[in-house]
N, C-alpha and C positions, 0 to 999 in steps of 0.2 A: 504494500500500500504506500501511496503517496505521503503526502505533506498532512495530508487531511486528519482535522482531528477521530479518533475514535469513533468519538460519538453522532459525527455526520454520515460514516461509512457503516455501521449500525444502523443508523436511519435508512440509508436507501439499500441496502442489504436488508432487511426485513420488507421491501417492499421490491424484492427479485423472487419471482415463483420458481422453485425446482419442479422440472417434470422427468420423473424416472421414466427408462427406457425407450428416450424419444429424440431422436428419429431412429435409433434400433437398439437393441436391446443391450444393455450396461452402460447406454451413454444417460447423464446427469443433464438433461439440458436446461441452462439459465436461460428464465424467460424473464425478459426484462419489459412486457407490456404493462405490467404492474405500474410502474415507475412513469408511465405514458400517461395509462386513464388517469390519475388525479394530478389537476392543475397544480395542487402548490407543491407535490413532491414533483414532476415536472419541472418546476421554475424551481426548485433547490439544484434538481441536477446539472440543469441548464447554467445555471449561475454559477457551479463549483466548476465547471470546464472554460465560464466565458471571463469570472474574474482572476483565470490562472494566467490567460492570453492577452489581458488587456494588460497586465505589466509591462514595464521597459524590458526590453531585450526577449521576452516572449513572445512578442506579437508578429502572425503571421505572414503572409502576403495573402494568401489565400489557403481556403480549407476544402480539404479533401475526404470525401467517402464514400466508404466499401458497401458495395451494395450487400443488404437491403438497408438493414435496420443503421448501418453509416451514413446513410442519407438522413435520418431523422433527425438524429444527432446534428452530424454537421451540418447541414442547411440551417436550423435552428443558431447555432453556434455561431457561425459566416454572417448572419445576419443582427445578431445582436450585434455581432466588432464591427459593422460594415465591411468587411470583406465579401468578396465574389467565394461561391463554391463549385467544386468541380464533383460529377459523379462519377466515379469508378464502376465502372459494370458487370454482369456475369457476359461472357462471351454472348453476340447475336445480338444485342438490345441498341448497338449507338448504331446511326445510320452514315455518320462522318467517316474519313480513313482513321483509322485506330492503331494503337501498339498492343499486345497483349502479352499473358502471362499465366502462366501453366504450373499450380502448386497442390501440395498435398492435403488435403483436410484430415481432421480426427477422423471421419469416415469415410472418407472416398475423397476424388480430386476434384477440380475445377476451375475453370479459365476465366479469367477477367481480362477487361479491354481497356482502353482512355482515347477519347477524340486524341488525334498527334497536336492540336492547337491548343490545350486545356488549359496547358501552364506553361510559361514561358522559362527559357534560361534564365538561370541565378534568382529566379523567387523562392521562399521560406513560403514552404508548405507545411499544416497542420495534417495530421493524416490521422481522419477517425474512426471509429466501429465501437460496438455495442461490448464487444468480446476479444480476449485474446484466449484464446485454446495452444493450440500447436503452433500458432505463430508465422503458417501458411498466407492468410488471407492479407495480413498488414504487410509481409514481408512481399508478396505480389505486387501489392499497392505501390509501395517502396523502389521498387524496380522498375515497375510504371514511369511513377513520376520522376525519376532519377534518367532515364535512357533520352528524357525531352529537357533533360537538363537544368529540374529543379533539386533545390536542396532539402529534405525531409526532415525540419527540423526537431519535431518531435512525433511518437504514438503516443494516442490518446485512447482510451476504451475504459467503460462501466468497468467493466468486469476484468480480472485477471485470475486466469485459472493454473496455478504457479505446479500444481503436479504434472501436467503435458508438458511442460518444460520452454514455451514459448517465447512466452517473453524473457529468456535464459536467453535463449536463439537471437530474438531481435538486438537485444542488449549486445548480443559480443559481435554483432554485426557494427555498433557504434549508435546504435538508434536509442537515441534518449526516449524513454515511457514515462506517463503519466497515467497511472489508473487508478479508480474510486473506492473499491471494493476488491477484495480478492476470497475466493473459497480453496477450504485446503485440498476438496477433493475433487474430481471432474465432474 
């Protein structure tokens, strides 16, 4: 866990639903729509990711996210800073020329895309998601935005799920994280 005190990371950790064996069977999945339906736990979560980035030397160029639930996030987030945000896709969805990216999930794989105009060289990109697991999906993103010659200044996500070992991964990659919440188990 972050900087954040205990007791906020409590708060929105009691308002993450665990669903056993979902999408198959041993996997633990954090549902983070909890945190969505009620406006003021919403605008706490909102606010502990927007007032981390409005500091000197934090602040973005622009924010980036992993589809699905990265879009919720960072659109919301992009737009409280005024920055512009970019989505990150599953393979098939952009209709522009695209780069993409071929990584491993906790259960199976999957390819993500980016317009090639999304971000330009030398901008400071937030890069967000809901979740780190295996550390697949952000590390994609990362690659993305990196190959069009932006700088990934930090990951961001609710959740860190610190036994898959991913944000392990991301971290000795050089990728500074910031996450809200972490569970010991998957």
């Amino acid at each position: 866990m972050s900087q954040l005190s205990h007791a906020l990371a409590d708060f929105l950790r009691s308002h993450i639903r665990t669903v056993p064996n979902w999408p198959e069977a041993g996997v633990q999945f954090r549902d983070i729509t909890p945190l969505l339906q009620n406006p003021r736990v919403f605008r706490v979560l909102i606010d502990a990711f927007v007032h981390r980035y409005m500091e000197q030397g934090m602040r973005p160029d622009v924010v980036a996210g992993l589809d699905a639930r990265g879009f919720i996030l960072g659109s919301v987030v992009a737009y409280e800073l005024g920055l512009g945000f970019v989505p990150i896709r599953k393979k098939g969805k952009l209709p522009f020329t695209t780069v993409e990216e071929t990584y491993e999930l906790e259960y199976g794989s999957a390819t993500v895309q980016l317009h090639t105009d999304a971000v330009q060289s030398g901008q400071r990109v937030l890069l967000i998601d809901d979740l780190i697991a295996t550390g697949g999906t952000m590390m994609a993103g990362k690659k993305l935005l990196e190959k069009l010659g932006a700088t990934v200044m930090e990951g961001a996500a609710i959740v860190d799920l610190p036994k898959l070992k991913g944000s392990a991964k991301l971290k000795a990659t050089g990728l500074p994280l910031f996450t809200l919440v972490d569970f010991a188990g998957h």
